[in-house]
N, CA, C and O atoms as CSV, one atom per row, in Angstrom:
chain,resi,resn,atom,element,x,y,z
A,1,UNK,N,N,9.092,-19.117,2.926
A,1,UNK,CA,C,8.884,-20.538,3.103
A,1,UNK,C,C,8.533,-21.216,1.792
A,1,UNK,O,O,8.300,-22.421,1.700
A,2,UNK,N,N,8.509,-20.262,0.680
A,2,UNK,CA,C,8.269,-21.111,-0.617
A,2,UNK,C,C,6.901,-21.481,-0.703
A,2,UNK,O,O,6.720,-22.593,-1.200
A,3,UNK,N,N,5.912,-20.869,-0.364
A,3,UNK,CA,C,4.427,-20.800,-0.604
A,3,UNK,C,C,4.090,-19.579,-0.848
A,3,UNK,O,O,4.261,-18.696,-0.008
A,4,UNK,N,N,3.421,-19.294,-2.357
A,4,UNK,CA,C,3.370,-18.413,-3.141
A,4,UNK,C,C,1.365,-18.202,-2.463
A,4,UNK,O,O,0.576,-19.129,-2.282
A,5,UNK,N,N,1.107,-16.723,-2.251
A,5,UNK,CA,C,-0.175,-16.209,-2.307
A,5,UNK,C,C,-0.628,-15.631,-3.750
A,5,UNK,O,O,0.167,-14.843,-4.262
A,6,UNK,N,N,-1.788,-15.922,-4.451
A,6,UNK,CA,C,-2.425,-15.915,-5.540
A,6,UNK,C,C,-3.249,-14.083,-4.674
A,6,UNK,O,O,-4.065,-14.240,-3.766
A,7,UNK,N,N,-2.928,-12.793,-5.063
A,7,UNK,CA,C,-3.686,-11.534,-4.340
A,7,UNK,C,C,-4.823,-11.282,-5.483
A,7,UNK,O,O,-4.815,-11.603,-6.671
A,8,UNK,N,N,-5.669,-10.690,-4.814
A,8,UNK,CA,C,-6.982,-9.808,-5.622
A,8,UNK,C,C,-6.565,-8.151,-5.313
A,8,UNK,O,O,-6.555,-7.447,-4.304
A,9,UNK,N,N,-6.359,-8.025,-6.206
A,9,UNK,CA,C,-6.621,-6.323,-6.204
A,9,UNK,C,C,-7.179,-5.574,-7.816
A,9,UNK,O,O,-7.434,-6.206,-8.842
A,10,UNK,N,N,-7.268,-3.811,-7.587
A,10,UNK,CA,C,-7.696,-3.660,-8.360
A,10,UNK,C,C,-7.289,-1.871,-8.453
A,10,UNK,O,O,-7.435,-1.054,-7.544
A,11,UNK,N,N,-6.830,-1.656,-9.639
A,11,UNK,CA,C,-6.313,-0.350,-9.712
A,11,UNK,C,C,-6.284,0.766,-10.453
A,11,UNK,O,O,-6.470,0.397,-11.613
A,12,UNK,N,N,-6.131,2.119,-10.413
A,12,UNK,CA,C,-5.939,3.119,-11.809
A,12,UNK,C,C,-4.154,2.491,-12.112
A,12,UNK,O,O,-3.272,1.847,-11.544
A,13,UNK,N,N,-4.356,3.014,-13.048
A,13,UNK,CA,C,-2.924,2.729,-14.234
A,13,UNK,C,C,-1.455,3.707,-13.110
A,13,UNK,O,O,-0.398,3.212,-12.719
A,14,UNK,N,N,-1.776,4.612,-12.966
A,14,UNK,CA,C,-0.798,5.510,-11.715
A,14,UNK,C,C,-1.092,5.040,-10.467
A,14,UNK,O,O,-0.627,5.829,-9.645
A,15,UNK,N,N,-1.634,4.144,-9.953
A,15,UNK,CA,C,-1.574,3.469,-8.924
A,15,UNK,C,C,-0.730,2.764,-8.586
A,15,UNK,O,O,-0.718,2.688,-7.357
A,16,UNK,N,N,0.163,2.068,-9.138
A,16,UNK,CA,C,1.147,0.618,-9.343
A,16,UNK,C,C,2.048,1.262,-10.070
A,16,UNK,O,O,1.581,1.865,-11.035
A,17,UNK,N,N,3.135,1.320,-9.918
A,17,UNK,CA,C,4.332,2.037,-10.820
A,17,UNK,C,C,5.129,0.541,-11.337
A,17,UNK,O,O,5.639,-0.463,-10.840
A,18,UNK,N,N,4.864,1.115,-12.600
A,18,UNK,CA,C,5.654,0.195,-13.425
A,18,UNK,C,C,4.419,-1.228,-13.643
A,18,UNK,O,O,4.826,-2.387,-13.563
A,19,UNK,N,N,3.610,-1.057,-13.791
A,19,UNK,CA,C,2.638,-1.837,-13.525
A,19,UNK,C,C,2.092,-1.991,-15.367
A,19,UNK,O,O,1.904,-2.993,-16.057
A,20,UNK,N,N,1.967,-0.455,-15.695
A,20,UNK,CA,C,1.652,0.062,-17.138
A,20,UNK,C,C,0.291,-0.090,-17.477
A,20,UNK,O,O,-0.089,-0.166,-18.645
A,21,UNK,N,N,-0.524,-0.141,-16.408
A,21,UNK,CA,C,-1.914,-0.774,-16.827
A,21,UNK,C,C,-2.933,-0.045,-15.835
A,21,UNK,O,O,-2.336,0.932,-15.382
A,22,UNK,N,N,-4.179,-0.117,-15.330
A,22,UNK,CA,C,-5.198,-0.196,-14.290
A,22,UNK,C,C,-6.283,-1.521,-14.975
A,22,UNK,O,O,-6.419,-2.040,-16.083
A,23,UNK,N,N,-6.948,-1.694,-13.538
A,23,UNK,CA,C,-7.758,-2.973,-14.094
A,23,UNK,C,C,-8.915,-2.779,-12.782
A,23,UNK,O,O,-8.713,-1.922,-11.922
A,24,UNK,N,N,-9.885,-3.491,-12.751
A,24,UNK,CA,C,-10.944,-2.984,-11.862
A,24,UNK,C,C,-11.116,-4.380,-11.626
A,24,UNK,O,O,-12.259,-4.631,-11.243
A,25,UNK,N,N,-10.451,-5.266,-11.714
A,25,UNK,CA,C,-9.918,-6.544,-10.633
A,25,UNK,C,C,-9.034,-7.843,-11.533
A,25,UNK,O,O,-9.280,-8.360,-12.623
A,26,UNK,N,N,-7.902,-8.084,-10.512
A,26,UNK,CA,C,-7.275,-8.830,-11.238
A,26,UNK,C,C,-6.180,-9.687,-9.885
A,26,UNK,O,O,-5.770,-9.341,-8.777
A,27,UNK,N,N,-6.037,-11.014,-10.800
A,27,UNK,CA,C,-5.226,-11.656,-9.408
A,27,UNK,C,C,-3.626,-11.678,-10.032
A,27,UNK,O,O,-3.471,-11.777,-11.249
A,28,UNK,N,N,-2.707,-11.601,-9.309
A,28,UNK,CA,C,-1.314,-11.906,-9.424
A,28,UNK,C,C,-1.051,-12.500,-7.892
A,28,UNK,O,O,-1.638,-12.406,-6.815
A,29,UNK,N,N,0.610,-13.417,-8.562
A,29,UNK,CA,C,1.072,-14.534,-8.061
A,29,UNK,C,C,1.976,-13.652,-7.204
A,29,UNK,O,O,2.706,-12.837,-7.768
A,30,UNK,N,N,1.971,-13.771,-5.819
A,30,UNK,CA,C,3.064,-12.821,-4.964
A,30,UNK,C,C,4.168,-14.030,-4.401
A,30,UNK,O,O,3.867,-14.596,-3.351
A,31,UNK,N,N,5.568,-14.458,-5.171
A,31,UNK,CA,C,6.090,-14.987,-4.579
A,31,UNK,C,C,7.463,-14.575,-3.738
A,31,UNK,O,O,8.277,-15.454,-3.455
A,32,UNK,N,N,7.627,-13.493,-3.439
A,32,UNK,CA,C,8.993,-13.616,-2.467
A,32,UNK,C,C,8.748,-11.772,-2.432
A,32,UNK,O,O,7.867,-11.035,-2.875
A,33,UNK,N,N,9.919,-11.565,-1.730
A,33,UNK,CA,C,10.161,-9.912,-1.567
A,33,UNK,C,C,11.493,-9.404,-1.869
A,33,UNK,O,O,12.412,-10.219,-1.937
A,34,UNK,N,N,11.733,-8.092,-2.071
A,34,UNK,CA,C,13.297,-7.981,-2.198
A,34,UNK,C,C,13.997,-8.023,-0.786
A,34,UNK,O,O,13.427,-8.309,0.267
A,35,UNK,N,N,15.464,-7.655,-0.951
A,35,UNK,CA,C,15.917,-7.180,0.340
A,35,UNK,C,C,15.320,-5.977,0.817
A,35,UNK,O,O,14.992,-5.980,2.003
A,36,UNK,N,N,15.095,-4.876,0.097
A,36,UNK,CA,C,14.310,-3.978,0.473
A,36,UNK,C,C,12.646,-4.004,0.796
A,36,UNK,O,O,12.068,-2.932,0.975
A,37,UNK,N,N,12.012,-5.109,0.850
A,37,UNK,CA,C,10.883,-5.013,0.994
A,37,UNK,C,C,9.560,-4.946,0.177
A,37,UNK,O,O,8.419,-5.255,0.521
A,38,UNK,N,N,10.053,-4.432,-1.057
A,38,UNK,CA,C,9.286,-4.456,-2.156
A,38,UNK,C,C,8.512,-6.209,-2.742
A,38,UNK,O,O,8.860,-7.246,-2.178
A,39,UNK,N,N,7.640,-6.210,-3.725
A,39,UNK,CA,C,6.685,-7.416,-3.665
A,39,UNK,C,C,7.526,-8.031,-4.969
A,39,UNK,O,O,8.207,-7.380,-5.761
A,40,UNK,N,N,7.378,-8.916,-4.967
A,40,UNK,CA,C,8.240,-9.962,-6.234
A,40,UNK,C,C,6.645,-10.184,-6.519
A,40,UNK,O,O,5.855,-10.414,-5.604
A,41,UNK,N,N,6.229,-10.082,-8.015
A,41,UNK,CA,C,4.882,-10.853,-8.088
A,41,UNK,C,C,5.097,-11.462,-9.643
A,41,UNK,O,O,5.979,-10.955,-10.336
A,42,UNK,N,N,4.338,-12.476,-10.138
A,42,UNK,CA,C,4.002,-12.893,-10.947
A,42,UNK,C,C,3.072,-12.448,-11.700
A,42,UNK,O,O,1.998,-12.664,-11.138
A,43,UNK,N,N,2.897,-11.815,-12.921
A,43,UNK,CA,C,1.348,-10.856,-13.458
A,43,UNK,C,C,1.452,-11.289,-14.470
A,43,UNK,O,O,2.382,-11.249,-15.276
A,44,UNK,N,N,0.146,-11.903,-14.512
A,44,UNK,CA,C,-0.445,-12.415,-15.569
A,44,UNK,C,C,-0.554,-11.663,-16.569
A,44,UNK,O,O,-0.439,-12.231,-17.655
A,45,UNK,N,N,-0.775,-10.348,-16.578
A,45,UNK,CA,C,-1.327,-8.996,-17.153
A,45,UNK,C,C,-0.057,-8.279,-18.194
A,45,UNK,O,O,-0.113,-7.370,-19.023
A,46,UNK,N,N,1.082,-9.159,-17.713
A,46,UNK,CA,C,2.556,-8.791,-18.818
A,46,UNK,C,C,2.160,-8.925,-19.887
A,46,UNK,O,O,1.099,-9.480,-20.173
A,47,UNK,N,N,3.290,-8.224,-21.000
A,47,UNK,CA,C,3.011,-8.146,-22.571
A,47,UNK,C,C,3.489,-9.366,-22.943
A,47,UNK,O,O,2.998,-9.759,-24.001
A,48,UNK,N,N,4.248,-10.071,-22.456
A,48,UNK,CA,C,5.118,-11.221,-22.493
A,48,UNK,C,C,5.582,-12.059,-21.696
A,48,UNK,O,O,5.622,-11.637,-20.540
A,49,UNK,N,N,5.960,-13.109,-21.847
A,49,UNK,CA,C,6.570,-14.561,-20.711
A,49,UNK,C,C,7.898,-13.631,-20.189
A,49,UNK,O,O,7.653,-13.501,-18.990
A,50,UNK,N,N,8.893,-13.075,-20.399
A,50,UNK,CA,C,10.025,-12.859,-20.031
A,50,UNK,C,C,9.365,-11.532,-19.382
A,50,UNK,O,O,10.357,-10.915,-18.993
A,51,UNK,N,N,8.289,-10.803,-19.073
A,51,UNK,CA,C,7.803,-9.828,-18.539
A,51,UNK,C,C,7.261,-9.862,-17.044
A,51,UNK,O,O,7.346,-9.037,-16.135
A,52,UNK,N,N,6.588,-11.304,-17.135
A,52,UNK,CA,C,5.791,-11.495,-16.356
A,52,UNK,C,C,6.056,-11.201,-14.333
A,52,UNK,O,O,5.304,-10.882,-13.412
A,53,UNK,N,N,7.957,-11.629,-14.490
A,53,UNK,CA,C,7.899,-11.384,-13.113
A,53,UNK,C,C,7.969,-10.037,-12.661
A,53,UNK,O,O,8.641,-9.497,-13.540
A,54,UNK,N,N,7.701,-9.234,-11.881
A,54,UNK,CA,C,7.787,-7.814,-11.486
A,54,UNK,C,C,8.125,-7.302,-10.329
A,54,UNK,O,O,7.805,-7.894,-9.298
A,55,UNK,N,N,8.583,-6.532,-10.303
A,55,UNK,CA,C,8.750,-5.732,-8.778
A,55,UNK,C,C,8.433,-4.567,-8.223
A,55,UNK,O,O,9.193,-3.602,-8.310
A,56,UNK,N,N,7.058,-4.507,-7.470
A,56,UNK,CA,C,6.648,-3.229,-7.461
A,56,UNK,C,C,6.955,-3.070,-6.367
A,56,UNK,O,O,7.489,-3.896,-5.628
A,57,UNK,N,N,6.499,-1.421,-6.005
A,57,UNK,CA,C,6.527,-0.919,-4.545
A,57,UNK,C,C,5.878,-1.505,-3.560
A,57,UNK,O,O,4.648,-1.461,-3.563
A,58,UNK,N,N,6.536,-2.126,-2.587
A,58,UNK,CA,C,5.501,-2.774,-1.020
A,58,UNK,C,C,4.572,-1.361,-0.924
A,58,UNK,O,O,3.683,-1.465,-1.769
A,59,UNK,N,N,4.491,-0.418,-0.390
A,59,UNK,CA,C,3.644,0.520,-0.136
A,59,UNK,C,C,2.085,0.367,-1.025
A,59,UNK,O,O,0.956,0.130,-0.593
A,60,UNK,N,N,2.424,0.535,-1.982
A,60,UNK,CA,C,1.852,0.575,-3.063
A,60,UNK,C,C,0.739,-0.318,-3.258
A,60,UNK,O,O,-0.479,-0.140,-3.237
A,61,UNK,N,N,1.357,-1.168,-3.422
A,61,UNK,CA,C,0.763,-3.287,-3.590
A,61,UNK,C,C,-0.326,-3.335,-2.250
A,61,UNK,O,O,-1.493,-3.722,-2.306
A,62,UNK,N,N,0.292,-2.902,-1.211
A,62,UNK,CA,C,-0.635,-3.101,0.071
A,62,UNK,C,C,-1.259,-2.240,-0.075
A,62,UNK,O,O,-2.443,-2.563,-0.168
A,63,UNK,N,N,-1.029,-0.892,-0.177
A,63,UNK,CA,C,-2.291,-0.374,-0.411
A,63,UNK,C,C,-3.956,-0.335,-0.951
A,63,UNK,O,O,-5.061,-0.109,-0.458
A,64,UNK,N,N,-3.325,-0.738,-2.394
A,64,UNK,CA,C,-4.429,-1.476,-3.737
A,64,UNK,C,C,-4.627,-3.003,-3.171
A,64,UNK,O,O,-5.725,-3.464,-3.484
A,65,UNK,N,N,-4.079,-3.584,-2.664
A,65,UNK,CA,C,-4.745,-5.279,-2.331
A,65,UNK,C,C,-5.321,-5.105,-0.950
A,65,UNK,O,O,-6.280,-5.804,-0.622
A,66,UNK,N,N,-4.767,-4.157,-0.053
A,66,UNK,CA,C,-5.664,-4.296,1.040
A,66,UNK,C,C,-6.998,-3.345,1.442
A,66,UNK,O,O,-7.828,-3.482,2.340
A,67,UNK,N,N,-6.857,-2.396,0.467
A,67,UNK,CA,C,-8.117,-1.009,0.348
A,67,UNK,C,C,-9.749,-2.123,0.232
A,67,UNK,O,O,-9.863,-3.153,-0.433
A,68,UNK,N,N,-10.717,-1.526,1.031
A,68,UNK,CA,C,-11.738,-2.047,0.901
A,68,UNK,C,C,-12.799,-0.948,0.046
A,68,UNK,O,O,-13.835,-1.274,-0.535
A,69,UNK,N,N,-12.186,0.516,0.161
A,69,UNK,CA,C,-12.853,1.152,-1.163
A,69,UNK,C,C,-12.371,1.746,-2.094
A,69,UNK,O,O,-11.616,2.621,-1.670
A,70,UNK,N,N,-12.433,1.711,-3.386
A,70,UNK,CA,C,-11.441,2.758,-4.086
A,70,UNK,C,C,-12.214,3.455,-5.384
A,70,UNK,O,O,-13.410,3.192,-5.509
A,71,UNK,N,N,-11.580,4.336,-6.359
A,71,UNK,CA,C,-12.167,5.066,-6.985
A,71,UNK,C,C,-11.773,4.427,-8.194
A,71,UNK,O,O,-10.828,3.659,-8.370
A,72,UNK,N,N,-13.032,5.049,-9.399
A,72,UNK,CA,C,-12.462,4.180,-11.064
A,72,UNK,C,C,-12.467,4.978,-11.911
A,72,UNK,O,O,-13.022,6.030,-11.594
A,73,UNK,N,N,-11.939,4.910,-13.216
A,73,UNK,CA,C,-11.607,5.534,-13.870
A,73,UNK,C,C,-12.400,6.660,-14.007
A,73,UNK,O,O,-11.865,7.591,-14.608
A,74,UNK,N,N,-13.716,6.854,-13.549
A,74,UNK,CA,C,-14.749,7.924,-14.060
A,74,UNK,C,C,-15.001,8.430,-12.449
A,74,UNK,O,O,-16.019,9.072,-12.192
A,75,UNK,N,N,-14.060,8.117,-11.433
A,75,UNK,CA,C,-14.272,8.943,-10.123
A,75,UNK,C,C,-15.091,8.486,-9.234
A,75,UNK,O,O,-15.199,9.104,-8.174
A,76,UNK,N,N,-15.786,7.406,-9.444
A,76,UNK,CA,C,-16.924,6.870,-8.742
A,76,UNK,C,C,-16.283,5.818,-7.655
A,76,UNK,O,O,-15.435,4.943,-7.829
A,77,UNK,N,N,-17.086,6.270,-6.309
A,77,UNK,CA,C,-16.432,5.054,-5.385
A,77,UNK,C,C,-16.710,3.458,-5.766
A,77,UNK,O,O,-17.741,2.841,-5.501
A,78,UNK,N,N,-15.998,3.145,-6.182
A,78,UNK,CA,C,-16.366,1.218,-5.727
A,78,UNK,C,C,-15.575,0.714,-4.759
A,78,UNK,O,O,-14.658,1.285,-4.168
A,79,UNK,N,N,-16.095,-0.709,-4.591
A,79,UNK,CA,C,-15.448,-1.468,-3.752
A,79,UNK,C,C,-14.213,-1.806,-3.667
A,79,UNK,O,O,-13.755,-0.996,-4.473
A,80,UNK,N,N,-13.402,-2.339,-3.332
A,80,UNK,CA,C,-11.873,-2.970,-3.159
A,80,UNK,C,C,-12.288,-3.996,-2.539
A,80,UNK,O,O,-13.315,-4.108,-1.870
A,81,UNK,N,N,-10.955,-5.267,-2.903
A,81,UNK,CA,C,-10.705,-6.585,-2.149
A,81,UNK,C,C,-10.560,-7.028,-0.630
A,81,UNK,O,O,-10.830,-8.097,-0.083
A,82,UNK,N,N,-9.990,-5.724,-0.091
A,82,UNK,CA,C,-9.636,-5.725,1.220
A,82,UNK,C,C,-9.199,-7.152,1.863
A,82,UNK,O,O,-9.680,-7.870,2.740
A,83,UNK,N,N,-7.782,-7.242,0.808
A,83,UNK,CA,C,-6.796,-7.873,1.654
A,83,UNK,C,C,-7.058,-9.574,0.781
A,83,UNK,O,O,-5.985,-10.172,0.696
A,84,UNK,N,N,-8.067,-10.230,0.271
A,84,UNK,CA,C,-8.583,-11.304,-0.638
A,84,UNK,C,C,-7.458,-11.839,-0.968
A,84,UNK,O,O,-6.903,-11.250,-1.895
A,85,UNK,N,N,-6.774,-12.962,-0.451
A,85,UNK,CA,C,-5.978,-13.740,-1.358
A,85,UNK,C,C,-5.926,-15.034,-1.410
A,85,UNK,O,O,-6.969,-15.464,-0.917
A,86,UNK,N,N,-4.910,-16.303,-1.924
A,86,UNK,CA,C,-5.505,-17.423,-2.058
A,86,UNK,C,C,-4.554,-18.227,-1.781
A,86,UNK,O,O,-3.561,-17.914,-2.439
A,87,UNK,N,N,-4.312,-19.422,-0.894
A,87,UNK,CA,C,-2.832,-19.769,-0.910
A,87,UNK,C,C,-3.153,-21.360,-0.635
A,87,UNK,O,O,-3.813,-22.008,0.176
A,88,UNK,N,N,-2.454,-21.577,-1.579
A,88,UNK,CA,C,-2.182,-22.992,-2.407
A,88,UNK,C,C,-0.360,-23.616,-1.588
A,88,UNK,O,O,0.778,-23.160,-1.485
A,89,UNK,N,N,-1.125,-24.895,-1.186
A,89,UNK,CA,C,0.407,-25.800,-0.873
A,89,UNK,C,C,0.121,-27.198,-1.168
A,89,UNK,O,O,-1.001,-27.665,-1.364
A,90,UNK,N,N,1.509,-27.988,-1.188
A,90,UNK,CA,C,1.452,-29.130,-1.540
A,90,UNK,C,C,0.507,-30.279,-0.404
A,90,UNK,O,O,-0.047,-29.976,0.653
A,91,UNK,N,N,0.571,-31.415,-0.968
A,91,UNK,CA,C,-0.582,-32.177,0.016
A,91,UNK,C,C,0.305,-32.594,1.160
A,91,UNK,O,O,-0.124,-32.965,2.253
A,92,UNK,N,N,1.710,-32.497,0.789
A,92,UNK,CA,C,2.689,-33.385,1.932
A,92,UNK,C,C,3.767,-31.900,1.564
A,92,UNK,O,O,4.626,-31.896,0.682
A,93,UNK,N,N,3.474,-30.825,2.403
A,93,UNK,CA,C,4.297,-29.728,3.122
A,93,UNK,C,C,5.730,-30.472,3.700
A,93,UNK,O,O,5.882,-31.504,4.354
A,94,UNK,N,N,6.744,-29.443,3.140
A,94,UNK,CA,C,8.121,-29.638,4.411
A,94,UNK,C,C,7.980,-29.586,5.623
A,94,UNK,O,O,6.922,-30.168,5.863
A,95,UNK,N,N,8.420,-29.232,6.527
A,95,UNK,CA,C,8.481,-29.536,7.899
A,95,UNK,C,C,8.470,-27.870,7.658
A,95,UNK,O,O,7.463,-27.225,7.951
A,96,UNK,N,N,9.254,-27.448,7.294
A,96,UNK,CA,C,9.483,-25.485,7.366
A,96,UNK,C,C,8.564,-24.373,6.535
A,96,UNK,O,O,8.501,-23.145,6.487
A,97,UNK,N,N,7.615,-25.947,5.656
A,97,UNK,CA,C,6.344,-25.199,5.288
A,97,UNK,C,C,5.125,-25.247,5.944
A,97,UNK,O,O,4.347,-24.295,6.003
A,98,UNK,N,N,4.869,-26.782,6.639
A,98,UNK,CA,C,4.192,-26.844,7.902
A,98,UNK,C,C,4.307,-26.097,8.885
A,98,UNK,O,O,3.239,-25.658,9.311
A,99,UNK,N,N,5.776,-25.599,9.729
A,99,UNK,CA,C,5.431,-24.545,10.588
A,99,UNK,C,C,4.906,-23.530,10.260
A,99,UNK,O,O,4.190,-23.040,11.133
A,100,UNK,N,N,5.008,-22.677,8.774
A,100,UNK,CA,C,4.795,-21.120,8.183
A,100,UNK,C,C,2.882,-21.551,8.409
A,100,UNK,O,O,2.000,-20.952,9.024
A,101,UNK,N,N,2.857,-22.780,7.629
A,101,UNK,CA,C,0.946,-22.189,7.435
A,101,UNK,C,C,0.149,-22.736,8.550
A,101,UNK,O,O,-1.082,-22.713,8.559
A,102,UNK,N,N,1.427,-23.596,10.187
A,102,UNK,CA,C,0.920,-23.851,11.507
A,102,UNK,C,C,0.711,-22.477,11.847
A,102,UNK,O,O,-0.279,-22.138,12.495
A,103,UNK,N,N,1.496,-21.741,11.492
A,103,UNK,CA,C,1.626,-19.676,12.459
A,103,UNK,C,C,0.893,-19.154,12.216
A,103,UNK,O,O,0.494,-18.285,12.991
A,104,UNK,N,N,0.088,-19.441,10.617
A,104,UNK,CA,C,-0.548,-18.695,10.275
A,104,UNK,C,C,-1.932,-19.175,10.507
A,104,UNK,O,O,-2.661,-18.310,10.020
A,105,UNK,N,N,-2.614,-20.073,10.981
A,105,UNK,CA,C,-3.493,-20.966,11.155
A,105,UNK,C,C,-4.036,-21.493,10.101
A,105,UNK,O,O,-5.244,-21.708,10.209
A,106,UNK,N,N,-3.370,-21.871,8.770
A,106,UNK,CA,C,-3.716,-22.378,8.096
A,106,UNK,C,C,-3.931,-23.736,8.025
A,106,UNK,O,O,-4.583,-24.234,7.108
A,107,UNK,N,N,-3.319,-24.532,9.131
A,107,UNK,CA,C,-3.153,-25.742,8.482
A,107,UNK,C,C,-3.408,-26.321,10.493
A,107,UNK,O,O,-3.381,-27.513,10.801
């Protein structure tokens, strides 16, 4: 429907493939999916502007954004986001963006 979610998550570096990093919290822009299912996201966290959009594994992404505990670089349990995200729309929605955030009870 063309309304992008802003996610919280937080990860080891082999957590996220193709990710190239871990971070112990960070937000990216989730706007669309592939045909296969996988997450289209926006990451701030790229080396570069022509980097920034990405495509990681759906499995994966939900896992680390929806985990409420996880482990850090030194093995120790901390917390996770469990699921934390942020979603931003215009003040005067389409009609086909009004129904998406009516379903969702956003609006």
């Amino acid at each position: 429907a063309g309304i992008p979610v802003i996610t919280s998550q937080s990860f080891l570096k082999e957590e996220l493939t193709g990710a190239g990093y871990g971070t112990s919290g960070h937000l990216m822009t989730v706007i669309g999916f592939t045909s296969e299912g996988d997450v289209i996201a926006n990451d701030p966290a790229s080396p570069d502007n022509d980097a920034v959009r990405r495509v990681y594994r759906r499995r994966e992404f939900e896992n680390i954004w929806l985990r409420t505990k996880r482990y850090d670089a030194e093995g120790k349990v901390r917390s996770g986001t469990g699921g934390v995200c942020y979603v931003y729309w215009p003040d005067r929605p389409t009609p086909s963006r009004q129904r998406v955030l009516r379903s969702l009870g956003l609006v």
